[in-house]
HTML snippet that shows the backbone in 3Dmol.js (N, CA, C, O; Angstrom):
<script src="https://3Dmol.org/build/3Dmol-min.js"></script>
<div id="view" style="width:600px;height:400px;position:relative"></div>
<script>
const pdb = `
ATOM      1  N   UNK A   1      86.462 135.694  78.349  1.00  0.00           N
ATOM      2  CA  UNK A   1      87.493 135.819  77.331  1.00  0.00           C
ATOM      3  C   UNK A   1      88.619 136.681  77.875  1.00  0.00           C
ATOM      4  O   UNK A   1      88.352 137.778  78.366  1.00  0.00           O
ATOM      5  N   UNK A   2      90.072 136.157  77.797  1.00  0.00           N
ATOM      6  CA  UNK A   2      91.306 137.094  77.695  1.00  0.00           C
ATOM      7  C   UNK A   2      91.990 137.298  76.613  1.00  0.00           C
ATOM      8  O   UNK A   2      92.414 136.427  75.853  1.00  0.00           O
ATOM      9  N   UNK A   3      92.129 138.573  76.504  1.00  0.00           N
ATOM     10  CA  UNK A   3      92.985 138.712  75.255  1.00  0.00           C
ATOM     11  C   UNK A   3      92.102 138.154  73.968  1.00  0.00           C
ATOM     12  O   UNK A   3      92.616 137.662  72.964  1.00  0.00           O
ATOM     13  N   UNK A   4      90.962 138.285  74.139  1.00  0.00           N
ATOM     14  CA  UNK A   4      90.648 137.229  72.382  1.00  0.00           C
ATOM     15  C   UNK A   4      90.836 135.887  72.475  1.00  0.00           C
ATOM     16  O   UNK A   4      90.884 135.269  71.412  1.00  0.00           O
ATOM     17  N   UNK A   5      90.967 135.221  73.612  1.00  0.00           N
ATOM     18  CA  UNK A   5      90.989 133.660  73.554  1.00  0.00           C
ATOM     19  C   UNK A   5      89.788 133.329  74.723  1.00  0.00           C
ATOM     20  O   UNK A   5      89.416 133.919  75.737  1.00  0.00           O
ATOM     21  N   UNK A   6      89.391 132.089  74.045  1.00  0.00           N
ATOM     22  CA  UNK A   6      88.420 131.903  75.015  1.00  0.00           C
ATOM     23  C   UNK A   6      89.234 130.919  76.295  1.00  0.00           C
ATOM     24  O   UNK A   6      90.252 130.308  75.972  1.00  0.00           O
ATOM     25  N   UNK A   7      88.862 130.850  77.316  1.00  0.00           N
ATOM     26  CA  UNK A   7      89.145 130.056  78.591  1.00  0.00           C
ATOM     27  C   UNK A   7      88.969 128.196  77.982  1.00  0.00           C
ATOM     28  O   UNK A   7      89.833 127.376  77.669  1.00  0.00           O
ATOM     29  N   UNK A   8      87.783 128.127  78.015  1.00  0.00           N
ATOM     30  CA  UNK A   8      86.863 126.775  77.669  1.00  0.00           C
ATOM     31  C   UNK A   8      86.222 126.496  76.662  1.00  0.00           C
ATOM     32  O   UNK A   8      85.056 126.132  76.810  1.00  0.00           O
ATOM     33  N   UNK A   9      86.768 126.580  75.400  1.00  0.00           N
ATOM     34  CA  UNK A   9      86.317 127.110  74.780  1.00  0.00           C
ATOM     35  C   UNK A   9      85.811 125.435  73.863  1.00  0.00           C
ATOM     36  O   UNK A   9      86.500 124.477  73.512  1.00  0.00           O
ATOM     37  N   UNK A  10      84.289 125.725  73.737  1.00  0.00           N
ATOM     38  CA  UNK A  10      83.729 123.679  73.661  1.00  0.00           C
ATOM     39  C   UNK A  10      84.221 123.356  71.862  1.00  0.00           C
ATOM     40  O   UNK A  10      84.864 124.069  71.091  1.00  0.00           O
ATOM     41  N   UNK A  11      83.699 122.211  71.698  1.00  0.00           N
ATOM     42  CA  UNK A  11      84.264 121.311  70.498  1.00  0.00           C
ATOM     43  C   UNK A  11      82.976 121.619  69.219  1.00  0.00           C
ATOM     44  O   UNK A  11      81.776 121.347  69.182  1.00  0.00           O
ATOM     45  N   UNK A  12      84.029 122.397  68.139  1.00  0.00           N
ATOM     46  CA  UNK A  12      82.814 122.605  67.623  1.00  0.00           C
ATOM     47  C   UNK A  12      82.287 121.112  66.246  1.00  0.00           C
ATOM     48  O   UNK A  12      81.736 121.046  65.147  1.00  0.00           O
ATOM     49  N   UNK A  13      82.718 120.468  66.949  1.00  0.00           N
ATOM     50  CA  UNK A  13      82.026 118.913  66.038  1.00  0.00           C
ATOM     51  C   UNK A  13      80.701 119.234  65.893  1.00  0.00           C
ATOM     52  O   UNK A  13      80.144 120.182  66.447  1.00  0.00           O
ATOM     53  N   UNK A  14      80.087 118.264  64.977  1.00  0.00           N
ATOM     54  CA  UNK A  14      78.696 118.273  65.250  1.00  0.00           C
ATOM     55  C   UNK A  14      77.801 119.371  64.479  1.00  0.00           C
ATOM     56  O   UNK A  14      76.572 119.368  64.416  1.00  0.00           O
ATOM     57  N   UNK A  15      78.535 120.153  64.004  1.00  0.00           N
ATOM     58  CA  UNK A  15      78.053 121.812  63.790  1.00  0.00           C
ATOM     59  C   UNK A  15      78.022 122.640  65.066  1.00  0.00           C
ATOM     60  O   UNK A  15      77.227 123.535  65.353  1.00  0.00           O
ATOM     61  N   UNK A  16      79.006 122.185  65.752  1.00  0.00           N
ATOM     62  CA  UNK A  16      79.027 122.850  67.552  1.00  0.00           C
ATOM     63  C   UNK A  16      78.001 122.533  68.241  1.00  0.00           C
ATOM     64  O   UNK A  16      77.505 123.490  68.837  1.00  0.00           O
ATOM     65  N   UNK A  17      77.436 121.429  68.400  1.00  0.00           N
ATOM     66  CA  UNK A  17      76.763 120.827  68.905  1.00  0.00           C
ATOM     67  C   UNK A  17      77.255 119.724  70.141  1.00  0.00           C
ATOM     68  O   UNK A  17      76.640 119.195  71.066  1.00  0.00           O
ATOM     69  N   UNK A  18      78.408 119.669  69.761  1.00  0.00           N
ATOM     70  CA  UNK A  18      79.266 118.531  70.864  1.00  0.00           C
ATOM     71  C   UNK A  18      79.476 119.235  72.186  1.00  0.00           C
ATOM     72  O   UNK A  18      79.825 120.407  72.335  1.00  0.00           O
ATOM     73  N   UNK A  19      79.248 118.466  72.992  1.00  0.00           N
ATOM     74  CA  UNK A  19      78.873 118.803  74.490  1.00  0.00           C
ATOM     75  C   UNK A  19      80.163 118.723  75.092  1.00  0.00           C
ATOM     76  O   UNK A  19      80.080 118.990  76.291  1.00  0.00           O
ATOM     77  N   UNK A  20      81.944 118.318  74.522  1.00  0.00           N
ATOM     78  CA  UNK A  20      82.865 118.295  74.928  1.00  0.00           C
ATOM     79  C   UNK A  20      83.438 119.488  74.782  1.00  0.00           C
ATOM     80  O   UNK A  20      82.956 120.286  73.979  1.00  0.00           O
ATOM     81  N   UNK A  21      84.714 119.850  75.637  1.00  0.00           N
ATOM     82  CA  UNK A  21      85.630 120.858  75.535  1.00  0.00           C
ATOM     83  C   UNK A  21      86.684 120.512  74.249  1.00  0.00           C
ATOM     84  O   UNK A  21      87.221 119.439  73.974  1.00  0.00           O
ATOM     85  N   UNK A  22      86.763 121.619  73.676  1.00  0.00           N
ATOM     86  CA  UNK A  22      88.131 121.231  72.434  1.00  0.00           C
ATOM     87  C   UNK A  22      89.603 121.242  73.301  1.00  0.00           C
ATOM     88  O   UNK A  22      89.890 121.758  74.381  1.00  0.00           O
ATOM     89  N   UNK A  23      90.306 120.533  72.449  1.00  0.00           N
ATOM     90  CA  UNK A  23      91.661 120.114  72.861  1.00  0.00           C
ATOM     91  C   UNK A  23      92.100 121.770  72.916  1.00  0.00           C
ATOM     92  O   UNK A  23      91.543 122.682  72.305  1.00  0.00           O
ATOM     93  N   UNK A  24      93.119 121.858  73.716  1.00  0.00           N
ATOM     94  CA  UNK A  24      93.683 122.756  73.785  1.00  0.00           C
ATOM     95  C   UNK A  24      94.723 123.486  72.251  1.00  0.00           C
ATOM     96  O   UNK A  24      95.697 122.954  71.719  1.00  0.00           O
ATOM     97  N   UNK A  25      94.240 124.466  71.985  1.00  0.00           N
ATOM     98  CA  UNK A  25      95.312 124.431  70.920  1.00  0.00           C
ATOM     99  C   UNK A  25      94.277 124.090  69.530  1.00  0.00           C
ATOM    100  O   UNK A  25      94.646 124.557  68.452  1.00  0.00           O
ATOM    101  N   UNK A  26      93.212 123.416  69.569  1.00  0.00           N
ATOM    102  CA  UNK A  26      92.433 123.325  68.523  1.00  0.00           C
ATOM    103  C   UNK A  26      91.282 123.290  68.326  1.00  0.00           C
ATOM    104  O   UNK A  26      90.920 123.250  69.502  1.00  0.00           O
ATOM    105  N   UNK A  27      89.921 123.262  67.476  1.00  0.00           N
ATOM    106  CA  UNK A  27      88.887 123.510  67.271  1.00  0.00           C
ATOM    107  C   UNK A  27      87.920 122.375  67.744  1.00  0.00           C
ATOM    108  O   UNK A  27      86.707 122.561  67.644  1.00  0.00           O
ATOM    109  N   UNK A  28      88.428 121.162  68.276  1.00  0.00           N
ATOM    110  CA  UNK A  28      87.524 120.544  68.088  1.00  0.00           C
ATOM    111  C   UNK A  28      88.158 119.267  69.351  1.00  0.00           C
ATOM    112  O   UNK A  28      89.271 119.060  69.835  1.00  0.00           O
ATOM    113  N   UNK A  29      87.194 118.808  69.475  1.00  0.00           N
ATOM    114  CA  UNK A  29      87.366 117.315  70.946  1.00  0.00           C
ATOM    115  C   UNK A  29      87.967 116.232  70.648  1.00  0.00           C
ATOM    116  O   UNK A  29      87.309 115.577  69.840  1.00  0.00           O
ATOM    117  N   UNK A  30      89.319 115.565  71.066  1.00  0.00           N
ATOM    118  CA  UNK A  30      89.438 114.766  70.908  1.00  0.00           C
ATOM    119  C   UNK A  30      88.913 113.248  70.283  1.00  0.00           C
ATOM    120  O   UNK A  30      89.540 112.206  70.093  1.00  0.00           O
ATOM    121  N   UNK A  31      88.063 113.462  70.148  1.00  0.00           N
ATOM    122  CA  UNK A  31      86.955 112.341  69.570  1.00  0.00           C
ATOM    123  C   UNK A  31      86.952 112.816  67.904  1.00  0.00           C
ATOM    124  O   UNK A  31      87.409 112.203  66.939  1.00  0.00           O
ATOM    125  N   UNK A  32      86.201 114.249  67.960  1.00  0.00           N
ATOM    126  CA  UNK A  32      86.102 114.779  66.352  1.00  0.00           C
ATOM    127  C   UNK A  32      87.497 114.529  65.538  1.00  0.00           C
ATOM    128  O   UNK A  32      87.567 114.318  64.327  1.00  0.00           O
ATOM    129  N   UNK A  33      88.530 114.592  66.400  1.00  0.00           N
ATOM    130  CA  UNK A  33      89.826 114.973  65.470  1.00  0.00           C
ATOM    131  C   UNK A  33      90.169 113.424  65.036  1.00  0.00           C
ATOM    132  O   UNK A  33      91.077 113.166  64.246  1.00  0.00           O
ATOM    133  N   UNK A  34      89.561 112.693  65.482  1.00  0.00           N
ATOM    134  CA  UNK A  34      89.526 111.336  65.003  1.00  0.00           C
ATOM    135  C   UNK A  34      90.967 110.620  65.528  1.00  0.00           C
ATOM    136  O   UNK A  34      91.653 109.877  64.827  1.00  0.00           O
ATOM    137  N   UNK A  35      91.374 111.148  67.404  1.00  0.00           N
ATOM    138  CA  UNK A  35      92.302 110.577  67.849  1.00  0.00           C
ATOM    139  C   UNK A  35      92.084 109.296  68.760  1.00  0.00           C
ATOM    140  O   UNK A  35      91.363 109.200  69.754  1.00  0.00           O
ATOM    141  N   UNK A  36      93.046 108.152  68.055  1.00  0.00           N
ATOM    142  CA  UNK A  36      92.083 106.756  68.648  1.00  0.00           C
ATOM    143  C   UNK A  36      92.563 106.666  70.809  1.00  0.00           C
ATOM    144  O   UNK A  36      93.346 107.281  71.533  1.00  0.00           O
ATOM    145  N   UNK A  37      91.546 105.557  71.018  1.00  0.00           N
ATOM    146  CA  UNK A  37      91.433 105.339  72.500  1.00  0.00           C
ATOM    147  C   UNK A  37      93.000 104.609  72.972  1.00  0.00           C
ATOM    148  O   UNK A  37      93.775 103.788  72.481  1.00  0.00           O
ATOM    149  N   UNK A  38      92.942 105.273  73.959  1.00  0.00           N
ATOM    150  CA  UNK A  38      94.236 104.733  75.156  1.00  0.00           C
ATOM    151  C   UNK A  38      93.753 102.790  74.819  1.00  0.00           C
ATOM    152  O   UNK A  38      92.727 102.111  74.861  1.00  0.00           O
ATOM    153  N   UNK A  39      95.141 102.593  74.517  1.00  0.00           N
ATOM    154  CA  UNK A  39      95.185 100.855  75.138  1.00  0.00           C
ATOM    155  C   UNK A  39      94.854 100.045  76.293  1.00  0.00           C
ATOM    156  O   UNK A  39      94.605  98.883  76.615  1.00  0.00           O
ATOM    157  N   UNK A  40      94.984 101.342  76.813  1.00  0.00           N
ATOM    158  CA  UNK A  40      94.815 100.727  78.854  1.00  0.00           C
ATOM    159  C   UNK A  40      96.211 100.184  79.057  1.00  0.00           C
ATOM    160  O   UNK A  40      97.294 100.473  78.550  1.00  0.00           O
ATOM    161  N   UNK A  41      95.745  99.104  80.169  1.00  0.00           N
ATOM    162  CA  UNK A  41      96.766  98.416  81.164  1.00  0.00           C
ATOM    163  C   UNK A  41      96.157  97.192  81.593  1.00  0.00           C
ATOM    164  O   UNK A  41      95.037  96.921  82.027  1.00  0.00           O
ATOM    165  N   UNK A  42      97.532  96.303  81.279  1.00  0.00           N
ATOM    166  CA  UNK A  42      96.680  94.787  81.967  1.00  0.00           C
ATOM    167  C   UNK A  42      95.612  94.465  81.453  1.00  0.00           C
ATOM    168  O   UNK A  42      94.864  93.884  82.240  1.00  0.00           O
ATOM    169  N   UNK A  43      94.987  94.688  79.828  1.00  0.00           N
ATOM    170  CA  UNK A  43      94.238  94.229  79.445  1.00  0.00           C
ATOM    171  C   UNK A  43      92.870  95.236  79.807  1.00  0.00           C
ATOM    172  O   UNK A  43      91.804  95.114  79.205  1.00  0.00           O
ATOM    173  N   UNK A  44      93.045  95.994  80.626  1.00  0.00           N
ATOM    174  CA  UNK A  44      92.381  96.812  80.910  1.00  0.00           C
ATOM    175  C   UNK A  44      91.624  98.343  79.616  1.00  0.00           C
ATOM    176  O   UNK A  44      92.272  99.360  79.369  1.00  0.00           O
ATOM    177  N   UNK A  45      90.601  98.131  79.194  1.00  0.00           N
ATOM    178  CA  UNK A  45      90.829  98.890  78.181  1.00  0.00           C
ATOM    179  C   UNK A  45      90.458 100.635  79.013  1.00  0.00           C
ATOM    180  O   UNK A  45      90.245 100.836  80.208  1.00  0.00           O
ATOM    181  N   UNK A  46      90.491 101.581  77.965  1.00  0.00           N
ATOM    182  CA  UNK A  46      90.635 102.961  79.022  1.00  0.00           C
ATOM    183  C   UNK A  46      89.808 103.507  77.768  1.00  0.00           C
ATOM    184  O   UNK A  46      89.855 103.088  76.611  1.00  0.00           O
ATOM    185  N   UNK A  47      88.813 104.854  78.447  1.00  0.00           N
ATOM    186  CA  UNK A  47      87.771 105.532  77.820  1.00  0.00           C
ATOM    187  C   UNK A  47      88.620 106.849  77.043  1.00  0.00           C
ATOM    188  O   UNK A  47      88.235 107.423  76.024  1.00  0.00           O
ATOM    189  N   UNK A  48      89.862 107.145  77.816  1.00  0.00           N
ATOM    190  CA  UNK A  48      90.901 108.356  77.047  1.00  0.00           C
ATOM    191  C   UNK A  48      91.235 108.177  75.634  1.00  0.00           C
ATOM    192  O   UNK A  48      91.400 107.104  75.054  1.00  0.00           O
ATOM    193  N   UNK A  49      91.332 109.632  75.038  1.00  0.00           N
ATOM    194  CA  UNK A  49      91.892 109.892  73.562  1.00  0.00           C
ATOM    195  C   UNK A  49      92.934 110.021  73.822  1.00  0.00           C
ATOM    196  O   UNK A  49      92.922 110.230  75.035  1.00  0.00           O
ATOM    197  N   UNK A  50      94.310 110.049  73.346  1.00  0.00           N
ATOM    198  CA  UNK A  50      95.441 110.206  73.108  1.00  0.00           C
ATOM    199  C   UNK A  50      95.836 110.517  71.593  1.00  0.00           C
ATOM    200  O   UNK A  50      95.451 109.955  70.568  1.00  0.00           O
ATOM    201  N   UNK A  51      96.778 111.649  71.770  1.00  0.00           N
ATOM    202  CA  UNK A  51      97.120 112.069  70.326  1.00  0.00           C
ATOM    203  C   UNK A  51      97.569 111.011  69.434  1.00  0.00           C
ATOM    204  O   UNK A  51      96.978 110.764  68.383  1.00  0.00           O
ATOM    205  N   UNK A  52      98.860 110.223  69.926  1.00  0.00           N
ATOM    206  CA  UNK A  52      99.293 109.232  69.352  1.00  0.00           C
ATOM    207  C   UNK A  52      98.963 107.784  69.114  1.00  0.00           C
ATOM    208  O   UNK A  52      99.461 107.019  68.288  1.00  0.00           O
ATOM    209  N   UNK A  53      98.107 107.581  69.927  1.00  0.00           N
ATOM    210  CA  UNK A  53      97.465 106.092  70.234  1.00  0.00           C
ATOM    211  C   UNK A  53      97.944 105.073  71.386  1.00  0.00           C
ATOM    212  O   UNK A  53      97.533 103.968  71.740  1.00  0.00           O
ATOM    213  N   UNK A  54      98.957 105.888  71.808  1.00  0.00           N
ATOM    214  CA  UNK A  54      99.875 105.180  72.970  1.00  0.00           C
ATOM    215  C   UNK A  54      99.164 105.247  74.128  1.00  0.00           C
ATOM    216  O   UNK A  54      98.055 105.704  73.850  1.00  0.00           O
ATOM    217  N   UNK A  55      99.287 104.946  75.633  1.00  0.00           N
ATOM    218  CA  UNK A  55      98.731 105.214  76.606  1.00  0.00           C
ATOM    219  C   UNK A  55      98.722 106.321  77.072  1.00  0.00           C
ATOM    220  O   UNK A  55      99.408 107.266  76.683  1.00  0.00           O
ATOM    221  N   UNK A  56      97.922 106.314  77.978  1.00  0.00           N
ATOM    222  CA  UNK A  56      96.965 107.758  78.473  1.00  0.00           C
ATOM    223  C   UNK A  56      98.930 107.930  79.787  1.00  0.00           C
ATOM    224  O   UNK A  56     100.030 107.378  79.748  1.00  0.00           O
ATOM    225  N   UNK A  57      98.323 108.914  80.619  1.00  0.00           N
ATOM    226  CA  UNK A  57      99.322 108.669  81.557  1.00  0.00           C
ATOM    227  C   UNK A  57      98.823 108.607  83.128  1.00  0.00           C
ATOM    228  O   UNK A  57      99.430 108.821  84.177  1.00  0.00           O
ATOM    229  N   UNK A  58      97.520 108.238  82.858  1.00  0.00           N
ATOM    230  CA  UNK A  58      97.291 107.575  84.210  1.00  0.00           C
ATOM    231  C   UNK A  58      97.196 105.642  83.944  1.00  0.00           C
ATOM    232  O   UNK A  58      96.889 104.874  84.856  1.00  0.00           O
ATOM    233  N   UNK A  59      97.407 105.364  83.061  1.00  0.00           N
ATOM    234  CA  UNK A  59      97.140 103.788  82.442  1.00  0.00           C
ATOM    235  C   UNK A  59      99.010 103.528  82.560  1.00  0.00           C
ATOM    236  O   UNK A  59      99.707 102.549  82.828  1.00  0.00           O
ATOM    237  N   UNK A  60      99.271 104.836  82.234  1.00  0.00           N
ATOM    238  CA  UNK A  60     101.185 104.529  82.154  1.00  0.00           C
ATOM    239  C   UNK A  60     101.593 104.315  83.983  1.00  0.00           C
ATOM    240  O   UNK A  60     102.228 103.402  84.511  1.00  0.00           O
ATOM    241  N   UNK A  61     101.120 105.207  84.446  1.00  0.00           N
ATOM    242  CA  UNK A  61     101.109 105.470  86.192  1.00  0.00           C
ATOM    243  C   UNK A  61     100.595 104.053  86.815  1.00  0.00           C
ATOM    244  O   UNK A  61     101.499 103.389  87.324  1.00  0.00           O
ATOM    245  N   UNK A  62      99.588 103.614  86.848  1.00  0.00           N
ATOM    246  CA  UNK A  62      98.990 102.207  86.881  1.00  0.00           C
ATOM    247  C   UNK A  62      99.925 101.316  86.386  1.00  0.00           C
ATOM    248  O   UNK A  62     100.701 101.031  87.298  1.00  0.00           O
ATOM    249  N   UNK A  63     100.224 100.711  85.293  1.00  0.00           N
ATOM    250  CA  UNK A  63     100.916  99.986  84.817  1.00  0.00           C
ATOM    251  C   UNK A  63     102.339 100.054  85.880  1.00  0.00           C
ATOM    252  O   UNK A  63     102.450  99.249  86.805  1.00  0.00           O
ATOM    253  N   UNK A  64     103.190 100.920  85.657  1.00  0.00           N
ATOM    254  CA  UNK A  64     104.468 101.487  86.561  1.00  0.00           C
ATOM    255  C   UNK A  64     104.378 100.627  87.940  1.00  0.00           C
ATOM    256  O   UNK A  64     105.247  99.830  88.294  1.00  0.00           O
ATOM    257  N   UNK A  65     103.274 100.896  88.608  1.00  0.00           N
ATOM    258  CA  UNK A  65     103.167 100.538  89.943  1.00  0.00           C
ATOM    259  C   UNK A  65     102.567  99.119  90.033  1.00  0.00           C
ATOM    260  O   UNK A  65     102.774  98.595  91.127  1.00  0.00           O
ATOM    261  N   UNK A  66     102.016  98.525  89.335  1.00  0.00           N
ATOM    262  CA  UNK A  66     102.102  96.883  88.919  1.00  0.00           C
ATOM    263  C   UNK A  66     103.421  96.029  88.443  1.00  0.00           C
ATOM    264  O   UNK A  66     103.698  94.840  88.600  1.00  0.00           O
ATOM    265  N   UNK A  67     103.961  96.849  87.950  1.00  0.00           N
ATOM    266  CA  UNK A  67     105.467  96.012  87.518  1.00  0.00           C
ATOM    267  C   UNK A  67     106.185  96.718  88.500  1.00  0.00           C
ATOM    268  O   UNK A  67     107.328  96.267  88.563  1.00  0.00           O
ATOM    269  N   UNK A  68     106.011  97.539  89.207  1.00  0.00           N
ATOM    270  CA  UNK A  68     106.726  97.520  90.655  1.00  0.00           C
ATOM    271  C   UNK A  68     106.356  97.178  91.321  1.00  0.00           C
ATOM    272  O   UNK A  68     107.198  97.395  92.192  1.00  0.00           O
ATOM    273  N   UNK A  69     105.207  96.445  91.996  1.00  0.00           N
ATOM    274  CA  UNK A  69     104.592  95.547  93.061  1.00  0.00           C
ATOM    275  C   UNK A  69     104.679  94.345  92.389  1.00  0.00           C
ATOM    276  O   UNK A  69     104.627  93.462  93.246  1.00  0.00           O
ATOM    277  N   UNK A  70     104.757  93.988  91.572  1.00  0.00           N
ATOM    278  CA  UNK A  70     105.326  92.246  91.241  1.00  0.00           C
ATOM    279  C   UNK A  70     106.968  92.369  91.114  1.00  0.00           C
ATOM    280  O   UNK A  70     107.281  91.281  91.598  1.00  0.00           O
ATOM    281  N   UNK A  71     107.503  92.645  90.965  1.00  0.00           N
ATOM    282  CA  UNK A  71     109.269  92.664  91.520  1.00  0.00           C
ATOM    283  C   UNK A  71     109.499  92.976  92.786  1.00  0.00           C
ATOM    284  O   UNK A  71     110.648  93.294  93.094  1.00  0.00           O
ATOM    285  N   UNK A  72     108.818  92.960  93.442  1.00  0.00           N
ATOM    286  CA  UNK A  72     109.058  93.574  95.299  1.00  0.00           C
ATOM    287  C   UNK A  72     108.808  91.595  95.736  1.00  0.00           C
ATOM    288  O   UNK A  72     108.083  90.756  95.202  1.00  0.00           O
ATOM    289  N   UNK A  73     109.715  91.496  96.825  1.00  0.00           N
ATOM    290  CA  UNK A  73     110.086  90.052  97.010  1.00  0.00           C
ATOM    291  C   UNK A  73     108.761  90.171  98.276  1.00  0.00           C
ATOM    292  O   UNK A  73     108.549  91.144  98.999  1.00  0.00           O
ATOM    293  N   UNK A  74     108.060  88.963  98.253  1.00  0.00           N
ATOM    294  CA  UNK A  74     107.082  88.968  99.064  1.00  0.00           C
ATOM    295  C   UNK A  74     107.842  89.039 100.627  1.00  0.00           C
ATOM    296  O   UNK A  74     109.064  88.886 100.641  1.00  0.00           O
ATOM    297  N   UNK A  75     107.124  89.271 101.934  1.00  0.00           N
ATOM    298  CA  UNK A  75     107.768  89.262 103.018  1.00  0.00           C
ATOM    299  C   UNK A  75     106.953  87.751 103.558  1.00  0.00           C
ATOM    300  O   UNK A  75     105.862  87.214 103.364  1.00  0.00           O
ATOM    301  N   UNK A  76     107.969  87.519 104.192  1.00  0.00           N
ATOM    302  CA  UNK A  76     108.381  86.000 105.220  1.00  0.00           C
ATOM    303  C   UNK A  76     106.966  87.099 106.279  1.00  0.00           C
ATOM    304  O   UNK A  76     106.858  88.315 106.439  1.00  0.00           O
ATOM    305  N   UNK A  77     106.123  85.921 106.780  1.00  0.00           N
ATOM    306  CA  UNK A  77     105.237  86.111 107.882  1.00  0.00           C
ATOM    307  C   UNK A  77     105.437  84.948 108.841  1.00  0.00           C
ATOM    308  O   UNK A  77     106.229  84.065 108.510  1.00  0.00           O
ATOM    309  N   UNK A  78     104.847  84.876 109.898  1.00  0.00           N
ATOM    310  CA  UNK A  78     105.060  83.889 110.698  1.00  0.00           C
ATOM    311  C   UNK A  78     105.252  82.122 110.958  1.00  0.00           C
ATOM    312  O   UNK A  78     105.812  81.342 111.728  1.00  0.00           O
ATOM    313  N   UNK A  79     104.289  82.126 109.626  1.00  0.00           N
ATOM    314  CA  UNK A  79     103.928  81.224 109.139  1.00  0.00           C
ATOM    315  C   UNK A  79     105.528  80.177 108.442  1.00  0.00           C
ATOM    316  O   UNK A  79     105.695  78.958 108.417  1.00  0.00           O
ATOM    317  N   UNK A  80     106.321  81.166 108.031  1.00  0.00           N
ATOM    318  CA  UNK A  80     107.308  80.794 106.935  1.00  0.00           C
ATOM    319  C   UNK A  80     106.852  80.845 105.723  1.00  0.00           C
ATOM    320  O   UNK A  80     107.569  80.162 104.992  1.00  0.00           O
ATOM    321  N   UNK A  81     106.023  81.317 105.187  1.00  0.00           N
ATOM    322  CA  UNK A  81     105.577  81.935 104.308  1.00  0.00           C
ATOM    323  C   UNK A  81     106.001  82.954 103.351  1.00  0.00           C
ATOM    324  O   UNK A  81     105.203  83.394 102.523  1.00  0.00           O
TER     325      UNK A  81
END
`;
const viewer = $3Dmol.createViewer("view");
viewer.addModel(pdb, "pdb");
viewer.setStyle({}, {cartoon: {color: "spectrum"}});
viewer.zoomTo();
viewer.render();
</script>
């Protein structure tokens, strides 16, 4: 403990029984606070809570770099290809 705050301080869902860390800032785990799952990417669904319901930001990071590798013009190989 610093100052009266705990470091890690776990999720007290459950009757504090939940084996997760609480969100920062509040009493309880993302799951208890009843914040729904990341959409994913590409159909891809994702195991993350998100406050808002929007994507996580590694599903946003992923996504980003798929719609930037399909707009990149393929390269000519020997073939003519």
């Amino acid at each position: 403990m610093r100052r009266g705050v705990e470091r890690d301080p776990g999720c007290k869902g459950d009757d504090g029984l939940c084996d997760r860390l609480a969100v920062v800032g509040e009493t309880r785990c993302a799951q208890h606070l009843g914040w729904p799952l990341c959409p994913g990417h590409g159909g891809r669904s994702c195991d993350r809570r998100t406050r808002d319901g929007g994507q996580c930001a590694t599903c946003q990071e992923q996504e980003y770099y798929l719609r930037t590798a399909d707009a990149l013009p393929e390269p000519e190989t020997e073939g003519g290809r």
